[in-house]
C-alpha positions in Angstrom: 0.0 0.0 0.0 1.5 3.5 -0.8 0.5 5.0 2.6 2.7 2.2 4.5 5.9 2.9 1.8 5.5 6.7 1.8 5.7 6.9 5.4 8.6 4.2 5.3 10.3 6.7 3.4 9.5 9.5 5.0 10.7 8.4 7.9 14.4 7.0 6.4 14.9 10.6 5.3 13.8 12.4 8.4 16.4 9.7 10.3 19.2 11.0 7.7 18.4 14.4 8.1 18.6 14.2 12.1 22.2 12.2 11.8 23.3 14.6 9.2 22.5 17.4 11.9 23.2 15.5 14.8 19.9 15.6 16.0 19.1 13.0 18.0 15.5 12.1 17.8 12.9 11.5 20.2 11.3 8.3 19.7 7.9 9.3 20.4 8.4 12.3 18.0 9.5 9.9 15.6 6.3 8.1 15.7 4.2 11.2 14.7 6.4 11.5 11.4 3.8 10.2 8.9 1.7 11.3 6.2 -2.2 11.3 6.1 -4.8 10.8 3.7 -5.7 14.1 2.1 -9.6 15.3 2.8 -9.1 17.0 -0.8 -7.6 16.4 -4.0 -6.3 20.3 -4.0 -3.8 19.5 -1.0 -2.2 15.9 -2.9 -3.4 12.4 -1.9 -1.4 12.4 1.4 -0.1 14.9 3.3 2.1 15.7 6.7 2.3 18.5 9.1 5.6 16.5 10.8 7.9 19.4 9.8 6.1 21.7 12.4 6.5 19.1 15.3 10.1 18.5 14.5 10.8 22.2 13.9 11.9 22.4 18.1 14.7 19.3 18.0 16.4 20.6 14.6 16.2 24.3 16.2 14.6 25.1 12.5 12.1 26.4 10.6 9.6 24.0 9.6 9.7 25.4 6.3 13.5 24.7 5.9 13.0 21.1 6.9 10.2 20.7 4.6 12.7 21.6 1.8 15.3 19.3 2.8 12.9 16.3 3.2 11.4 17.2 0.1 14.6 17.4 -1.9 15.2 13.7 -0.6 12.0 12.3 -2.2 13.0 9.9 -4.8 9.8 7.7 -5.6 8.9 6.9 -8.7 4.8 6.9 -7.9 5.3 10.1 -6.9 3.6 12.8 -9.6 4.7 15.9 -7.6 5.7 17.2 -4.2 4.7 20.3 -2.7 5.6 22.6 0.7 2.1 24.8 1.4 2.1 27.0 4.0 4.7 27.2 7.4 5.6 23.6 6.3 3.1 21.1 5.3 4.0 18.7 2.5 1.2 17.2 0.2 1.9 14.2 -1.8 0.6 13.8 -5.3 0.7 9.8 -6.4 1.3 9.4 -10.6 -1.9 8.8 -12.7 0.1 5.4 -13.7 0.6 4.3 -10.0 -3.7 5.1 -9.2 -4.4 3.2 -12.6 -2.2 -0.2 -11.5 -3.4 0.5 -7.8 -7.4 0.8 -8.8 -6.8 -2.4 -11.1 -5.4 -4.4 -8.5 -8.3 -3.7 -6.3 -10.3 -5.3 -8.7 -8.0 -8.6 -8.7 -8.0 -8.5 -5.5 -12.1 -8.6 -5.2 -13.5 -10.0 -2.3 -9.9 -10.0 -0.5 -9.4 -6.4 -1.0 -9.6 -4.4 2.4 -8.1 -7.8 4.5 -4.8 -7.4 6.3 -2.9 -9.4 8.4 -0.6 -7.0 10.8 -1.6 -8.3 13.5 -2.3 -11.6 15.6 -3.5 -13.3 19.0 -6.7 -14.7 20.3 -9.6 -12.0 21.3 -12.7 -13.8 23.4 -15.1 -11.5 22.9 -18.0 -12.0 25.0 -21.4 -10.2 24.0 -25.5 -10.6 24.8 -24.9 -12.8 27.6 -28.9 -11.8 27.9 -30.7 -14.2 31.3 -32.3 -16.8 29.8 -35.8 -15.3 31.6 -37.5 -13.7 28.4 -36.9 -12.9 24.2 -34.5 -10.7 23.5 -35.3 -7.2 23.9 -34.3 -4.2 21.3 -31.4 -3.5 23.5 -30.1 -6.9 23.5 -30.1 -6.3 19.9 -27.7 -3.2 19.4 -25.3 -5.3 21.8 -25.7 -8.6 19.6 -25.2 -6.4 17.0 -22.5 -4.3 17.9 -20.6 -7.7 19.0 -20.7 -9.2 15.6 -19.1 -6.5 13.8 -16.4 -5.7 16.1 -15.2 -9.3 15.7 -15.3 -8.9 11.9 -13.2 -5.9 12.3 -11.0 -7.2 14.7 -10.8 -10.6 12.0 -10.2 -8.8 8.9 -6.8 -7.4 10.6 -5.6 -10.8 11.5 -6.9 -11.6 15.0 -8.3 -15.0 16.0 -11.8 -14.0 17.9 -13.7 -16.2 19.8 -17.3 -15.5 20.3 -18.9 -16.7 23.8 -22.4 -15.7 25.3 -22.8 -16.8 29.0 -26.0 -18.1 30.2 -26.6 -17.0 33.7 -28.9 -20.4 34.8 -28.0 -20.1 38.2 -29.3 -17.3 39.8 -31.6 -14.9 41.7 -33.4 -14.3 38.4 -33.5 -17.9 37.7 -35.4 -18.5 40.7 -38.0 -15.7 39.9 -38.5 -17.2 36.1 -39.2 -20.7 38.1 -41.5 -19.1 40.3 -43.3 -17.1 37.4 -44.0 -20.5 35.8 -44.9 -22.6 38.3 -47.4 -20.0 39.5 -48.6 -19.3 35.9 -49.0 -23.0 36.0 -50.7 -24.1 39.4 -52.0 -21.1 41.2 -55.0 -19.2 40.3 -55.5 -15.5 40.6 -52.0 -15.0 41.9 -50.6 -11.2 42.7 -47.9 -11.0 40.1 -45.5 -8.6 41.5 -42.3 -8.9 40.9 -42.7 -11.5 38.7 -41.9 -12.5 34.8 -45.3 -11.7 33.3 -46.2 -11.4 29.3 -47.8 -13.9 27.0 -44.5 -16.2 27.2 -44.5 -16.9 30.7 -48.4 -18.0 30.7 -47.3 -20.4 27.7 -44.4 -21.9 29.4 -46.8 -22.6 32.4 -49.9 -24.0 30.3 -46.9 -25.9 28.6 -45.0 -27.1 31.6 -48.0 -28.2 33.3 -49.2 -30.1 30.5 -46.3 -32.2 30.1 -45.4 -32.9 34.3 -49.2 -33.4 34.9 -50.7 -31.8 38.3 -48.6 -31.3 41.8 -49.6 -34.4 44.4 -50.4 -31.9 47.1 -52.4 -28.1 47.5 -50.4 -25.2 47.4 -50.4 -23.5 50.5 -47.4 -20.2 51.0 -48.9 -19.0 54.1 -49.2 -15.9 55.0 -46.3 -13.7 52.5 -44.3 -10.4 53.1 -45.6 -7.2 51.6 -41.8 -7.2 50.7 -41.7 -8.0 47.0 -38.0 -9.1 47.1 -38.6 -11.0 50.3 -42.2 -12.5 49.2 -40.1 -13.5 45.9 -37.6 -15.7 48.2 -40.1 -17.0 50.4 -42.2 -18.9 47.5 -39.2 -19.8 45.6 -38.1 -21.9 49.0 -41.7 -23.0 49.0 -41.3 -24.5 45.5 -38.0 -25.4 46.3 -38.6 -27.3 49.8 -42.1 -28.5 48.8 -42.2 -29.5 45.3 -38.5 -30.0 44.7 -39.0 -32.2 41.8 -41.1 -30.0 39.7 -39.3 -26.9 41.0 -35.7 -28.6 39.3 -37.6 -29.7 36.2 -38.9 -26.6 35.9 -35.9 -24.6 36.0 -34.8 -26.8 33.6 -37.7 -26.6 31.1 -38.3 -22.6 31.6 -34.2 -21.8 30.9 -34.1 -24.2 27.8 -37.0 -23.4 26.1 -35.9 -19.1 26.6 -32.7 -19.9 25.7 -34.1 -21.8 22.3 -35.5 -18.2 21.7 -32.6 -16.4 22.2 -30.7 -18.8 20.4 -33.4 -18.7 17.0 -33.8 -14.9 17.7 -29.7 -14.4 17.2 -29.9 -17.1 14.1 -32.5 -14.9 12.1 -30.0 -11.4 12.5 -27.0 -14.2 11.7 -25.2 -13.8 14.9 -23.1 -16.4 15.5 -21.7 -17.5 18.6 -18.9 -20.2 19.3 -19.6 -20.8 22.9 -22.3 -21.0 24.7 -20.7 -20.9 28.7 -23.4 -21.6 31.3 -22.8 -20.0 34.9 -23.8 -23.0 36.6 -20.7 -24.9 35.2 -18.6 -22.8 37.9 -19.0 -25.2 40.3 -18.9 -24.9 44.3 -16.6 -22.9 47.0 -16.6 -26.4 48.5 -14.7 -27.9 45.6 -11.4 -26.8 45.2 -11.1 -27.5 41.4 -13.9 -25.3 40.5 -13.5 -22.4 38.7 -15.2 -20.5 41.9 -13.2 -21.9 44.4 -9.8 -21.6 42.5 -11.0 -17.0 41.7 -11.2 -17.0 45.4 -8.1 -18.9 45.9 -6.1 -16.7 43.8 -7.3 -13.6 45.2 -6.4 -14.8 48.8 -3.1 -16.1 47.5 -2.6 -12.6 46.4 -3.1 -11.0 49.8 -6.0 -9.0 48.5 -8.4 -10.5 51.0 -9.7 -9.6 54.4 -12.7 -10.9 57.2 -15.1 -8.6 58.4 -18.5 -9.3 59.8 -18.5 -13.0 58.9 -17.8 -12.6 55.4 -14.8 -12.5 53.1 -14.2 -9.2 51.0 -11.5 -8.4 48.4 -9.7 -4.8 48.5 -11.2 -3.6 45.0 -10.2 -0.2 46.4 -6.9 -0.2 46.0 -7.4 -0.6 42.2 -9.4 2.4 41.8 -13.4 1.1 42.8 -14.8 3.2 44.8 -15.6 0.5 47.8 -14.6 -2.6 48.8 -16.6 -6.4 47.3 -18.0 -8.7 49.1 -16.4 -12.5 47.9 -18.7 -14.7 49.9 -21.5 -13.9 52.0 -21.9 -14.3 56.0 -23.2 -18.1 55.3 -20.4 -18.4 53.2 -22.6 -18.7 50.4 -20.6 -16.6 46.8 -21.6 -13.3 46.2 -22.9 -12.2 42.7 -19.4 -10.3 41.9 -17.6 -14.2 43.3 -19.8 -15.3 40.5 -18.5 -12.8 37.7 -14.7 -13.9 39.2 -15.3 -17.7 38.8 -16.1 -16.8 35.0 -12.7 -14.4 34.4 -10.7 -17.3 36.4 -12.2 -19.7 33.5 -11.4 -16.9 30.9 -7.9 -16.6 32.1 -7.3 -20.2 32.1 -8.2 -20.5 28.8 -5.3 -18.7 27.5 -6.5 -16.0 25.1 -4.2 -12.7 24.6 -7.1 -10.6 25.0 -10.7 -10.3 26.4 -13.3 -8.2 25.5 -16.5 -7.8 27.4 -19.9 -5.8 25.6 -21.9 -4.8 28.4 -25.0 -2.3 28.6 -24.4 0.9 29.6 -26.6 0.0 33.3 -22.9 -2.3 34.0 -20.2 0.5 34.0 -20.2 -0.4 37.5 -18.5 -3.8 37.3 -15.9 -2.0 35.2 -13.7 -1.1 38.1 -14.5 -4.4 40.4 -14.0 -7.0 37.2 -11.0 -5.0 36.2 -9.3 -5.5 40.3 -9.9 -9.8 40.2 -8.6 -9.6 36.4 -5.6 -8.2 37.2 -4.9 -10.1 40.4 -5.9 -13.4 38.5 -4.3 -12.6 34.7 -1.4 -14.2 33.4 1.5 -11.6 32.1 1.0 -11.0 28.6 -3.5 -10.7 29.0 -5.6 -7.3 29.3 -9.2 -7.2 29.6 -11.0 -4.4 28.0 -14.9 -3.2 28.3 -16.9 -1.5 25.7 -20.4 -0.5 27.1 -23.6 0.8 24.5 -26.3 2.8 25.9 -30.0 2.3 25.1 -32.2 2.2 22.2 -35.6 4.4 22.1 -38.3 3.3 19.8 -40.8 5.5 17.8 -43.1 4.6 15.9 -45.6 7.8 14.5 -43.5 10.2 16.9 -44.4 8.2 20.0 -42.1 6.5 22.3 -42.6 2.9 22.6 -42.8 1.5 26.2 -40.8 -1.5 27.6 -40.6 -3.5 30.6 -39.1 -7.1 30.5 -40.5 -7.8 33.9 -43.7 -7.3 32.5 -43.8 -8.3 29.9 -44.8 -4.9 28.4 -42.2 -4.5 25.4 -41.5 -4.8 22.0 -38.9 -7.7 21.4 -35.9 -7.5 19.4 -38.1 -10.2 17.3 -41.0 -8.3 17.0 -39.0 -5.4 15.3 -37.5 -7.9 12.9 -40.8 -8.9 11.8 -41.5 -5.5 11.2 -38.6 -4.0 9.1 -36.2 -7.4 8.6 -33.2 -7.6 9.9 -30.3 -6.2 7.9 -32.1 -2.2 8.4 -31.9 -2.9 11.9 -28.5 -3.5 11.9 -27.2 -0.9 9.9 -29.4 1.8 12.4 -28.2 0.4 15.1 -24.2 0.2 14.4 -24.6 4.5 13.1 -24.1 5.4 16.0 -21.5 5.4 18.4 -21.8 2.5 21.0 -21.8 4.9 24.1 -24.6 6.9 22.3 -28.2 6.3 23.0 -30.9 5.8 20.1 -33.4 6.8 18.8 -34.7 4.3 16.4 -37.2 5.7 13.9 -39.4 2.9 12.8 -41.0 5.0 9.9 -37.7 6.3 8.9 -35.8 2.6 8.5 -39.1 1.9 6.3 -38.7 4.8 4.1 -37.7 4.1 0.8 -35.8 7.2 0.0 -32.2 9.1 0.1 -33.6 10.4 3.6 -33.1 6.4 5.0 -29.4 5.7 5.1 -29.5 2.1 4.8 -31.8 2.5 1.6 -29.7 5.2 0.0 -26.3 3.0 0.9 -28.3 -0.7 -0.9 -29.2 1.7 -3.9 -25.8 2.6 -5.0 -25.2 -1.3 -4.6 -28.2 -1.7 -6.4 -27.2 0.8 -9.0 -22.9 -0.9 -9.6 -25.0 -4.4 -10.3 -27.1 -3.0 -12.7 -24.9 -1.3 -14.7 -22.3 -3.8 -14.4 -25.1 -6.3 -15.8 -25.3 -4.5 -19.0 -21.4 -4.1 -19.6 -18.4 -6.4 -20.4 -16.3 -4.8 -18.2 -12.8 -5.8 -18.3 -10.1 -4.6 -15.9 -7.3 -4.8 -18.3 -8.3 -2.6 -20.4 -7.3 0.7 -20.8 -8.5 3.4 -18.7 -8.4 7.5 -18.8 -7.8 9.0 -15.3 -9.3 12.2 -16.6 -12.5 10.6 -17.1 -12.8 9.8 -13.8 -10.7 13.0 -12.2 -14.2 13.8 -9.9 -14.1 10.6 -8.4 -11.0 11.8 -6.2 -13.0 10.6 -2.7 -13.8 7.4 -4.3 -10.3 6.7 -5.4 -9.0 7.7 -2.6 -10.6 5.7 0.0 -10.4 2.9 -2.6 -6.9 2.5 -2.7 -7.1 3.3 1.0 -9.5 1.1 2.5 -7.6 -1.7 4.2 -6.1 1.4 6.2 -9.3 2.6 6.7 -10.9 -0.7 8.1 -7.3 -1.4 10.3 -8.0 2.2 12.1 -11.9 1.2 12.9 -10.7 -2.0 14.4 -8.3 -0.7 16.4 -10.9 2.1 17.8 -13.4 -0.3 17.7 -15.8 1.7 15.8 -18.1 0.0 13.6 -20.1 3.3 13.2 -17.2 4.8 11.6 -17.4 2.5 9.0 -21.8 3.0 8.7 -20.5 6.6 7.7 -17.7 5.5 5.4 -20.7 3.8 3.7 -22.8 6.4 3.6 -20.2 9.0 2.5 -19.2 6.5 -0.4 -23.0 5.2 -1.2 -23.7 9.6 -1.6 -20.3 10.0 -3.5 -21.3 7.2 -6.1 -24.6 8.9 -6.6 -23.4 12.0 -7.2 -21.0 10.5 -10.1 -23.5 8.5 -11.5 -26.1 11.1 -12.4 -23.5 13.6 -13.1 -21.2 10.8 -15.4 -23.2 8.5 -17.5 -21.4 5.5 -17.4 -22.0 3.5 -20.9 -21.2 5.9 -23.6 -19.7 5.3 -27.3 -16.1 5.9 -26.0 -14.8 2.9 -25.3 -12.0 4.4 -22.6 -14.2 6.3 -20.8 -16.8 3.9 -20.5 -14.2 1.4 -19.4 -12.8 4.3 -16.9 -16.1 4.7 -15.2 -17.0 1.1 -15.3 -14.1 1.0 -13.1 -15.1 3.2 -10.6 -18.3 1.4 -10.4 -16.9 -1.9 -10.0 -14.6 -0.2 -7.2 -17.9 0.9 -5.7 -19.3 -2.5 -5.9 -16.9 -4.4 -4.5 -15.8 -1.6 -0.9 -19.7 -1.9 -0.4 -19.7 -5.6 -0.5 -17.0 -6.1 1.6 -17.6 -3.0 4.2 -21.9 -4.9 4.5 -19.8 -8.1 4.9 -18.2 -6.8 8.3 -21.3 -4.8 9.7 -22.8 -8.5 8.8 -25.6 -6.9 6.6 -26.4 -8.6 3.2 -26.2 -6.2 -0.1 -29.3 -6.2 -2.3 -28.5 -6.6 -5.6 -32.7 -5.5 -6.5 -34.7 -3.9 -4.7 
C-alpha cells in the first residue's frame, strides 16, 4: 500500500536528516512523522504537518526542513511534491501508479480491504442476555454491535472467539421458576415482581401439561408485603415443597428461553462459538472449581480480608470506589464471586485478549471486574470493556414503552418482523456505542435518500445494474481524466484496508456506517452527473471501473457490519 511505503520513506529521510545534523530524535516524536490521507484532492493524496512538530529538535524552521525532506524524495509513484504554507507537505501519487493500484483492487475482489498486521486470540463475550424472556431491542444493538467488532477485529488478523454466558444459576432464575410454576398451578395470583407477558403463561400451560398436576395443594402461608422477600419466600416453598417439579422446571423454563434467544440471534446471523453456562462454575466447596480456585487466587494474592463473617477483596486499592464482598456471612458466593469464577475460566483458557460488551446499566463492574482480572491474569493478558447505551423506539413520533418484567415491550423479534433484519443492523451500528438511540421505525421503512441504509443498498443496487449491462474488463485501458471527480472514491479505494485497520483498532463500527454512507452519496453524485455507458470505449471502461470499485468496498464494508447487499430492490 503506498501510505505504509510513503511513510517508510518518509521516515528513512527524516532519520538521515537528524544524523546529518546530529539531531538526535525523540522516539515518540518519531512516531508522529507520517503522512495522512488528504480530505481533498487540491492538497495531494497524502499529506504531513511532521515538519512543524520537529521544527523544536532541529532548532529550524519548519519550512527549511520541509525543503530538505522534500529534496530527498525519490519515488517513482510520486507525480509531484509540494511545501504549502509554514511547512506542510502534500503528496501527489502518478496517474500510472492510481491506474495499476485501482486495477489491482479489482484482482483482489472480495480479498481487497483484509490485512494481516496483527495476531493473537480476542474472546469476545457479548448478549450474555438471562435466559428469563426474548431478546429485547437492547439486546439487539449489543448482539449487533458484537458481531461487527469481531469482523473488524478478524479482517486485521486476530483470531476471535465468540462466547455468550448463560446466567442459569441465579436470583433471576429463581423468579422465572416461580413465574412458571405460578402461571402453571395457582389461580388469581398477585404477580409482583414477577416474569409476566404472554411467554410466561405459555411456558406454564406448557409445563403443566407435560409434568401433569402437583400431588399436594399449594399452600405459602401468609407472605411479606416485601416483593423481594415475598419473591424468596415462595421460591423456597417451591424449592422445599415440590422440589422435583421446582428442578424440572428450571430446567424446562431456561431451555425453552434460551431456544428463543438462540433462533432470535440465528435470524440477525449472529453467531456465537460458545455457549458458557454460569452453573458450570461449580462450588466454593470444591477446590477444582473455577469459583473456588477465583477465590483462591485472590487470597493467594493477599487482596483478602474478614469482616463481619464474610470475606471481602480490596477492590479499592485498584481504583473502585468501595470494597466487594467475595462470599457472603453463610459463606454462600456473592454475585461479583460469581462474575470472578467466570474471568478465572477466561484466564485459564489462554487467550491474549478479552473483550466484554456490556449495557451501559454495567459500568459499575468495570472497576471491580477490572481489580480480580488483574490479580488473577497471566502476564501477557488485558481485559477491555466497551459499554452501548440504550435504544428508544418511535413509531408515529411516539415513544414505545418496555418492561421485561412485565412483559410490556417490544422484542428484538417483534421489530425484525416488522422491518427485517439487515435495516436494523445498519441503524443500530450508526451510532457510536456509548450513544443512545433513537430508532425511527418509519424512517428505516422509508424508501428514499432520507433512509441511510436505503440510499447506501441503492448505490449497490445501482454498480450491479450497470455492471449487468457491460463487459467490463479490468485490463483494459482506462483515462484518469475521465474519472478525475471521483478523487473521494479513489482515494478511499486505494485506502481502505487502512481505513478498516484504524476502525478496528478504535473499535468503531459506526465509523465504518459513515464511510458507507459517505461513499454510497459519493457514487450517486458521479452517476447522475457521469453517465457510465457511452460510445467511447476508454471512458466507459474508466467509469466502469469506478463502479466496480464501488461495488466491491460496499460488498465487503456490508460483509463486516454482517448486513447482506441487495443486488434488487
Amino acid at each position: 500500500m503506498i501510505l505504509i511505503e510513503l511513510n517508510q520513506l518518509l521516515k528513512e529521510i527524516v532519520n538521515k536528516v537528524a544524523a546529518e545534523n546530529n539531531v538526535k530524535l525523540d522516539k515518540k516524536l518519531l512516531a508522529q512523522v507520517e503522512f495522512e490521507i488528504s480530505s481533498e484532492s487540491a492538497r495531494g493524496d497524502y499529506a504531513t504537518s511532521c515538519c512543524l512538530k520537529l521544527a523544536k529538535q532541529f532548532n529550524k524552521k519548519p519550512f527549511e526542513i520541509a525543503e530538505v525532506i522534500v529534496s530527498n524524495f525519490n519515488e517513482k509513484k510520486i507525480a509531484d511534491i509540494k511545501i504549502e504554507g509554514p511547512g506542510f507537505i502534500n503528496v501527489f501519487i502518478s496517474a500510472e501508479a492510481k491506474s495499476a493500484l485501482l486495477k489491482d483492487i479489482i484482482i483482489q475482489g472480495d480479498s481487497w480491504g483484509l490485512t494481516k498486521d496483527f495476531s493473537g486470540k480476542i474472546l469476545l463475550e457479548f448478549v450474555s442476555s438471562n435466559p428469563t424472556g426474548p431478546l429485547h431491542v437492547g439486546h439487539g444493538r449489543g448482539a449487533v454491535l458484537g458481531m461487527a467488532i469481531a469482523n473488524l477485529l478478524e479482517n486485521i488478523g486476530y483470531e476471535v472467539t465468540k462466547e455468550y454466558y448463560v446466567n442459569d444459576a441465579g436470583r433471576q432464575i429463581s423468579i422465572l421458576t416461580s413465574s412458571v410454576l405460578l402461571n402453571a398451578y395457582v389461580k388469581n395470583f398477585e404477580p409482583d415482581g414477577t416474569y409476566e407477558g404472554e411467554y410466561i403463561k405459555e411456558l406454564g400451560e406448557r409445563f403443566k401439561s407435560m409434568f401433569g398436576e402437583l400431588d399436594e395443594k399449594i399452600d405459602f402461608g401468609p407472605l411479606d408485603e416485601d416483593k423481594d422477600i415475598r419473591l424468596d419466600t415462595i421460591s423456597v416453598y417451591f424449592k422445599s415443597k415440590f422440589s422435583v417439579a421446582w428442578q424440572e422446571a428450571k430446567k424446562f423454563s431456561v431451555s425453552q428461553i434460551l431456544s428463543l434467544i438462540k433462533e432470535d440471534l440465528h435470524k440477525f446471523n449472529i453467531v456465537h462459538e460458545h455457549w458458557f453456562n454460569e452453573s458450570s462454575l461449580g462450588t466454593v466447596e470444591d477446590n477444582k472449581s473455577d469459583l473456588s480456585k477465583s477465590l483462591i487466587a485472590i487470597k493467594d494474592g493477599g487482596y483478602t480480608y474478614s469482616k463481619d463473617g464474610a470475606e471481602w477483596f480490596k477492590t479499592t486499592e485498584f481504583g473502585d470506589d468501595k470494597d466487594r464482598v467475595l462470599l457472603r456471612e453463610n459463606k454462600e458466593p456473592t454475585y461479583y464471586l460469581t462474575d470472578v469464577g467466570y474471568h478465572k475460566n477466561k484466564i485459564d483458557r489462554n487467550f491474549d485478549s478479552y473483550i466484554n460488551i456490556f449495557g451501559a446499566d454495567h459500568h459499575g463492574y468495570i472497576p471491580r471486574l477490572t481489580a480480580a482480572f488483574d490479580v488473577m491474569k497471566k502476564e501477557h493478558q488485558n481485559l477491555e470493556f466497551l459499554l452501548y447505551q440504550l435504544v428508544n423506539l418511535y413509531e408515529d413520533g411516539f415513544k414505545k414503552t418496555m418492561s421485561t418484567r412485565r412483559g410490556e415491550y417490544f422484542s428484538l423479534n417483534d421489530l425484525r418482523k416488522d422491518l427485517g433484519p439487515d435495516v436494523i443492523k445498519f441503524f443500530f451500528l450508526e451510532k457510536k456505542s456509548d450513544h443512545p438511540i433513537d430508532f425511527d421505525m418509519d424512517l428505516a421503512k422509508d424508501e428514499s435518500k432520507n433512509n441511510p441504509y436505503f440510499y447506501a443498498q441503492y448505490a449497490y443496487v445501482r454498480c450491479c445494474s450497470i455492471l449487468a449491462k457491460s463487459s467490463f474488463n479490468p485490463e483494459t485501458d482506462i483515462d484518469l481524466k475521465e474519472i478525475e471527480n471521483c478523487y473521494e472514491i479513489i482515494s478511499k479505494a486505494i485506502n481502505y484496508p487502512l481505513i478498516l485497520k484504524e476502525y478496528a483498532l478504535e473499535r468503531s463500527p459506526h465509523s465504518l456506517v459513515h464511510f458507507i454512507k459517505d461513499f454510497s452519496a459519493t457514487f450517486h453524485s458521479f452517476y447522475e452527473q457521469n453517465p457510465v455507458l457511452t460510445e467511447n470505449k476508454i471512458t466507459s471502461n474508466s467509469r466502469l471501473l469506478i463502479t466496480s470499485i464501488t461495488k466491491l468496498i460496499l460488498k465487503n464494508s456490508f460483509r463486516i457490519l454482517n448486513v447482506k447487499p441487495l443486488e434488487k430492490m
